[in-house]
C-alpha positions in Angstrom: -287.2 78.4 62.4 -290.6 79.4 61.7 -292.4 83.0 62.2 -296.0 84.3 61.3 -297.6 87.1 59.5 -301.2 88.6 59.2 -301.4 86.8 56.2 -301.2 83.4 55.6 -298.4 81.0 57.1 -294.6 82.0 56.2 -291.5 80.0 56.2 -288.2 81.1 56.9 -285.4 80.3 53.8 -282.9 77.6 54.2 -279.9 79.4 55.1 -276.7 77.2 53.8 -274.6 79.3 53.5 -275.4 81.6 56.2 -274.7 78.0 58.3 -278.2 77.0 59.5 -278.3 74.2 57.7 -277.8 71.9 60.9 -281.3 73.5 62.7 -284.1 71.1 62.8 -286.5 72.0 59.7 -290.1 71.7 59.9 -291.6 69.1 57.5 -295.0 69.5 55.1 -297.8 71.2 56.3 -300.7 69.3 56.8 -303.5 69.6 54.6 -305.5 72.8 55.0 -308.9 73.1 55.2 -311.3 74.2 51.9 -309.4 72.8 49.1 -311.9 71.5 46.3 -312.1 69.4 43.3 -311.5 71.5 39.9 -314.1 71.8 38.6 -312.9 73.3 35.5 -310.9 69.9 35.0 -312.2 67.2 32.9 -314.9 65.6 34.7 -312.1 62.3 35.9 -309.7 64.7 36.8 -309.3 64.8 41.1 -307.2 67.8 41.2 -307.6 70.0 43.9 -307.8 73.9 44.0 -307.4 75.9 47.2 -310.5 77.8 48.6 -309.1 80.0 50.9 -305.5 81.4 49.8 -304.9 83.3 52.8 -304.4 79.8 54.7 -301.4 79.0 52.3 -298.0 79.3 53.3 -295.8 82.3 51.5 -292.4 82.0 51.2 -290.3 83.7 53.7 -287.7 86.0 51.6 -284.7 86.8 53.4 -281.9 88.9 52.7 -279.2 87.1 51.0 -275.7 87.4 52.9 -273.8 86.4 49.6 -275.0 90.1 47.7 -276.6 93.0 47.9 -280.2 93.7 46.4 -280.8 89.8 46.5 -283.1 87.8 48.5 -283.5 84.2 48.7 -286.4 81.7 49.6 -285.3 78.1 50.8 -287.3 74.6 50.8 -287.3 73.6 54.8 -289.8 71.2 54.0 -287.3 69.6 51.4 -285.5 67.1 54.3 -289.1 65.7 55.0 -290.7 65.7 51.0 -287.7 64.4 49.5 -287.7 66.9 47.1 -287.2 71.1 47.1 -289.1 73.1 44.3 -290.0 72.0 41.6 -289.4 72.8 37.5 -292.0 75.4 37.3 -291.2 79.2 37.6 -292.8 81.9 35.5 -293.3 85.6 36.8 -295.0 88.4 34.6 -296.4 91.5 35.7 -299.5 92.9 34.9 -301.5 96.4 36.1 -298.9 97.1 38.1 -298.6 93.8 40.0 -296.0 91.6 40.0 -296.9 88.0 39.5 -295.2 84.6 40.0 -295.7 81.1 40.6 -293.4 77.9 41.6 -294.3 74.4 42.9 -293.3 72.2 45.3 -293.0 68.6 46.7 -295.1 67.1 50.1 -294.1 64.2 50.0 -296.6 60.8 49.6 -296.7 61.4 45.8 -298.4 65.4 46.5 -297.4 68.3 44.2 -298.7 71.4 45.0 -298.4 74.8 42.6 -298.5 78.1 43.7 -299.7 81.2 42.6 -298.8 84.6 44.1 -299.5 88.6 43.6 -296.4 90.8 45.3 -295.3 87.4 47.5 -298.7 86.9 48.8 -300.2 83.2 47.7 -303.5 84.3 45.8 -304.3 80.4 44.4 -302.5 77.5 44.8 -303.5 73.6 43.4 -302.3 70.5 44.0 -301.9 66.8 42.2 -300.8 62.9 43.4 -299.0 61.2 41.6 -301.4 58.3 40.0 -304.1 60.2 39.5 -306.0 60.4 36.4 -304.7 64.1 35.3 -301.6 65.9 36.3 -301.1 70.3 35.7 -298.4 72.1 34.2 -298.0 75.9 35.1 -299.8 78.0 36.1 -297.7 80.2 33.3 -297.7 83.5 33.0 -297.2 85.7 30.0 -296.3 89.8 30.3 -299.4 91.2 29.7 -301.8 88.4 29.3 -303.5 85.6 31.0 -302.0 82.8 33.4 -303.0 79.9 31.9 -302.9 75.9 33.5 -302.5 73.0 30.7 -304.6 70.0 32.4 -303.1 66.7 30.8 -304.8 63.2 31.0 -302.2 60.2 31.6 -304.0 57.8 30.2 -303.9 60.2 26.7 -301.5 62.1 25.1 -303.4 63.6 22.5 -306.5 65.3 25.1 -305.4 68.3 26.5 -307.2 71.2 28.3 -305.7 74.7 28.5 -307.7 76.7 31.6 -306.8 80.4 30.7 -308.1 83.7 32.9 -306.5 86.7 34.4 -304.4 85.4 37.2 -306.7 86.2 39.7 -309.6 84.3 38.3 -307.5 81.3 36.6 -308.4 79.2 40.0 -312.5 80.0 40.1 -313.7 81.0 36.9 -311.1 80.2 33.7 -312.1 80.2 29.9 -311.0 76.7 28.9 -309.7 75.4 25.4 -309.9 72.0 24.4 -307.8 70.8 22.0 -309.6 67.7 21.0 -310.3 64.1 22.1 -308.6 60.8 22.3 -307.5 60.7 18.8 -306.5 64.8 18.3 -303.9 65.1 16.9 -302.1 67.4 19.2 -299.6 65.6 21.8 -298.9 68.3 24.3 -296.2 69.5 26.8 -297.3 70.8 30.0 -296.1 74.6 29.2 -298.1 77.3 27.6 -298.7 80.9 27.3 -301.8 83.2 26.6 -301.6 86.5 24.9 -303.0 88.9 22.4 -305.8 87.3 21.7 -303.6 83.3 21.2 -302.6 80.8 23.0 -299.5 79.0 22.4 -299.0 74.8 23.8 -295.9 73.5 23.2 -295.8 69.6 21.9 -293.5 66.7 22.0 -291.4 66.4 19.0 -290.4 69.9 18.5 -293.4 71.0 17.5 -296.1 73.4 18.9 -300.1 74.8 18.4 -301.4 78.1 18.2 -304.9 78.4 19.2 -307.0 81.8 18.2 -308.5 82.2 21.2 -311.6 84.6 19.1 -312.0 82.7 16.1 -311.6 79.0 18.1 -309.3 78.0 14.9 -305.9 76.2 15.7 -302.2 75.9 13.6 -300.0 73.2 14.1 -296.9 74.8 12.0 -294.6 72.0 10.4 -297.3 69.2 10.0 -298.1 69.7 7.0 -298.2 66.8 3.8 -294.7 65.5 3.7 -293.1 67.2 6.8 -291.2 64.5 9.0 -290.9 64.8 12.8 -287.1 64.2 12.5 -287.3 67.3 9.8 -287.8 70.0 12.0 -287.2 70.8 15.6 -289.2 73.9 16.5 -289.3 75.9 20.0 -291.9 78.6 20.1 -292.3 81.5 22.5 -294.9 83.5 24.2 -297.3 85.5 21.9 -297.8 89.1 21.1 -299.4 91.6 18.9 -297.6 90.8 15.8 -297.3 87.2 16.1 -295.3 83.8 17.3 -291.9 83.8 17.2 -290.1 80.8 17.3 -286.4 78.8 16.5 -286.5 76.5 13.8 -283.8 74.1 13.6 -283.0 72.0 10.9 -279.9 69.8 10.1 -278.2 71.4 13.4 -278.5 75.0 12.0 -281.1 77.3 13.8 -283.1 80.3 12.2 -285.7 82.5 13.8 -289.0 82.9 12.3 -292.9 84.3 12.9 -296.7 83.3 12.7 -298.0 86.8 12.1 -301.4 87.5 13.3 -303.2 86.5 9.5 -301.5 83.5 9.9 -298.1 83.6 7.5 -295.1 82.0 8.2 -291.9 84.2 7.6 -288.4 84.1 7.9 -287.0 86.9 10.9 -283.3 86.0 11.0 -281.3 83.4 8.8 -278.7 82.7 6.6 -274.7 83.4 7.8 -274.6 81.2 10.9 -276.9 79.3 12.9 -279.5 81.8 14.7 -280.3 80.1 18.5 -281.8 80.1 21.8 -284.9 82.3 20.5 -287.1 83.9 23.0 -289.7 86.2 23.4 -292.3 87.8 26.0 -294.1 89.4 23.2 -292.9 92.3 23.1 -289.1 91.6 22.4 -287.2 88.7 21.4 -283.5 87.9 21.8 -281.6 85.2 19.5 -278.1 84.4 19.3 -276.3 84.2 16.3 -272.9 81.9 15.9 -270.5 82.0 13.1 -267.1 80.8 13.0 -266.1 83.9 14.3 -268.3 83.5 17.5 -271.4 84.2 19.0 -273.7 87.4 18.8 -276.7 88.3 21.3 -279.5 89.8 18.9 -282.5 92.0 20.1 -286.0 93.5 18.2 -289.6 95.0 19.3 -291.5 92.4 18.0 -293.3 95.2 16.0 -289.8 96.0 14.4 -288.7 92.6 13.9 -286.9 93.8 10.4 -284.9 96.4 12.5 -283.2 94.1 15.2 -279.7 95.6 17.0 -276.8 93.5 17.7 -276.1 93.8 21.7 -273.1 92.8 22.3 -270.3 90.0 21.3 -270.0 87.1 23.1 -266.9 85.1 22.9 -268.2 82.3 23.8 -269.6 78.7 22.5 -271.3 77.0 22.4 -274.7 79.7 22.8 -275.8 80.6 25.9 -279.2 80.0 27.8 -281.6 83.3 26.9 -284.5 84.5 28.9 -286.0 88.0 28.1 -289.0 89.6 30.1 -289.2 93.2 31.9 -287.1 94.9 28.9 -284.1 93.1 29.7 -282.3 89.4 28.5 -280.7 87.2 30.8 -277.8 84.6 29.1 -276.9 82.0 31.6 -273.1 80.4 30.0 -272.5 77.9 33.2 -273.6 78.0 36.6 -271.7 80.3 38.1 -271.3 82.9 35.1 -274.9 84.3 34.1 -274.5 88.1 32.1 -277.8 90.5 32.0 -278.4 93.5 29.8 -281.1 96.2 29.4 -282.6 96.2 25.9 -283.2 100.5 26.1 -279.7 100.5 26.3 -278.9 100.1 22.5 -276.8 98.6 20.4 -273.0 97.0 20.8 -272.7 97.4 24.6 -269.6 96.7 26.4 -270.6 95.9 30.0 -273.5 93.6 31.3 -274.6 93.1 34.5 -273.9 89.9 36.2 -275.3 87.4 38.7 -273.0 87.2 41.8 -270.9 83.7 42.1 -272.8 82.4 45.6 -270.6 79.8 47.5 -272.2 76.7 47.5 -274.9 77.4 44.4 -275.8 77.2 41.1 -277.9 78.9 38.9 -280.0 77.6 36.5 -280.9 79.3 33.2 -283.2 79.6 30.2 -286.9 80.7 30.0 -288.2 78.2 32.8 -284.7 78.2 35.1 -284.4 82.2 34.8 -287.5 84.8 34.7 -287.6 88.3 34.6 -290.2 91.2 35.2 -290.7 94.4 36.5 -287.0 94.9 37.3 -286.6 92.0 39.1 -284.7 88.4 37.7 -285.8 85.0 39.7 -283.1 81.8 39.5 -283.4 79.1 40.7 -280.4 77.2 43.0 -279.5 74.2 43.6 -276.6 72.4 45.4 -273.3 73.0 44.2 -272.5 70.2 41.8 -276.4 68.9 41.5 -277.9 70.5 39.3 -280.9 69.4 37.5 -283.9 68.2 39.9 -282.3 69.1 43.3 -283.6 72.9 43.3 -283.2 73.8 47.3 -283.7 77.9 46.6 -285.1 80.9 44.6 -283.5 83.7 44.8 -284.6 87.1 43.3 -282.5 89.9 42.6 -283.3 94.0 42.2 -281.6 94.4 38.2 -280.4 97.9 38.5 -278.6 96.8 42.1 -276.5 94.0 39.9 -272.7 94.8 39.3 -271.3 95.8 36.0 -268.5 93.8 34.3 -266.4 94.4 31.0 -265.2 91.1 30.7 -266.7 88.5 28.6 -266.4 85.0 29.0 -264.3 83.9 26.9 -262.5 87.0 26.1 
């Protein structure tokens, strides 16, 4: 089950439900030749970078036979590694390119991340577990730069953000520290890089904003007398106008803004609980839920105090958002996930839908779901195992998605 191309190494998708999933699968490649220490790591970090992408495998994306305008990529070395992909997907596109990375297990404690420009691998880097450092992304951000957080295990307060277009990020990246041992910052390993700022979510609902001209850094909530168990905030990517991000507090959500001077207002509160905020920078999408159900909210980020009400949702609890490409995604279980197109307007009474695929489930929110340039990637696992066990990806053509009235719920 394996094939070639003039450029790089492909693998063909596991087909389950086209019933190949008896054919002997080929296990992890071995190592290829040229990969390097990074040097833009910290100086005791041993991850590896690739030196010649064209010798990295591509995944093979075959038609699915479950839908039309679909195609799917499988994990044949899954059997072998123990493991499919892994939790990282982002895809943005930028001048005209479309962007996206995902990672992946090798088995013997190897992750491996991968980078690539319309399909084709363009970076690619690679960490055991053990080591002294371990990567989160690359991430991507509409518009802006891919950007790699470098964590330390032995530290949680000593992270390093490696920022550049996404065709430099592996060679020559800006880099942001964000302060030794004893910083205060205790990062995730997500992060996104626009406008000019770079956003790093932390543990404990909270998050940093670095300006990426000035070289000053926020930390919004921590200021004198502000509890971690106060607040539990989820940013999103950054734009022109700002950082949008959920507040929650007591259980009941709002949606609020870092502007670009540095203020913190209110966008949408008060009359329900305001959820599942996201953003690509240019639009955000928030639910709102009152006893009489749940909304799906929209606004240009530059018109944040105009925002249109999409469409009811009958539904509770909220659903799973993601937003990219002028269009949100809201995943409300694993076989039922609803898309609409923002130009659209206000109060629409059809979506688009995923199709239900025998056998799979799709996975939701703004690292299950991504969107861009038309296109909406998902990943799949396993009926009934959800979670870790991620055996596809499967990308889908927007405007080639069915219509449906019905909501759920309704």
């Amino acid at each position: 089950m394996t094939g070639a191309t003039t450029r790089g190494r492909r693998w063909l998708g596991l087909a389950l439900i086209a019933g190949c999933a008896g054919d002997h699968l080929p296990g992890p490649p071995q190592p290829v030749h040229g990969w390097q220490r990074l040097a833009a790591a910290p100086p005791e970090c041993t991850l590896q970078v690739t030196g010649d992408p064209a010798e990295l495998p591509a995944l093979d994306w075959q038609a699915c036979p479950f839908a039309a305008g679909c195609r799917w990529a499988g994990a044949p070395w899954a059997d072998d590694a123990g493991w499919g992909f892994g939790g990282l997907l982002s895809a943005a596109e930028r001048g005209g390119r479309l962007y996206m990375s995902w990672s992946r297990a090798l088995g013997d404690g190897v992750w491996e991340t991968v980078m690539t420009a319309d399909d084709w691998p363009i970076a690619a880097w690679r960490q055991r577990q053990g080591e002294p450092c371990l990567i989160g992304g690359p991430w991507l951000t509409q518009g802006g730069d891919a950007s790699l957080v470098v964590l330390r295990r032995d530290s949680e307060q000593a992270p390093w953000v490696l920022h550049a277009s996404p065709e430099r990020l592996a060679r020559h990246p800006s880099v942001a520290r964000f302060g030794g041992a004893g910083a205060a910052v205790r990062p995730r390993d997500i992060s996104a890089v626009s406008a000019g700022h770079l956003v790093l979510w932390e543990q404990s609902g909270r998050f940093a904003i670095r300006d990426l001209v000035a070289g000053t850094t926020i930390r919004p909530g921590t200021g004198a007398g502000e509890s971690a168990t106060d607040r539990w905030m989820r940013p999103t990517a950054p734009g022109p106008h700002g950082v949008l991000y959920q507040d929650e507090v007591g259980g009941l959500g709002s949606v609020r803004r870092i502007t670009a001077d540095g203020r913190d207002e209110l966008v949408a509160g008060g009359g329900g609980s305001f959820d599942a905020a996201v953003s690509d920078g240019l639009h955000a999408a928030w639910t709102r839920t009152t006893s009489a159900g749940v909304e799906l909210w929209t606004a240009a980020t530059d018109r944040l105090d105009a925002p249109i009400r999409v469409a009811t949702l009958s539904s509770s609890p909220p659903p799973l958002l993601s937003i990219g490409g002028g269009w949100i995604a809201a995943r409300f279980d694993s076989h039922d996930v609803r898309l609409w197109r923002i130009a659209d307007g206000a109060d629409q009474t059809s979506a688009r839908r995923l199709p239900v695929a025998p056998d799979l489930d799709w996975d939701g929110g703004p690292h299950g779901l991504v969107l861009a340039g038309g296109r909406a990637w998902v990943k799949a696992s396993p009926a009934g195992r959800r979670g870790n066990d991620v055996r596809h990806l499967v990308r889908f053509d927007l405007e080639a998605l069915p219509r449906t009235v019905a909501l759920p719920g309704s």
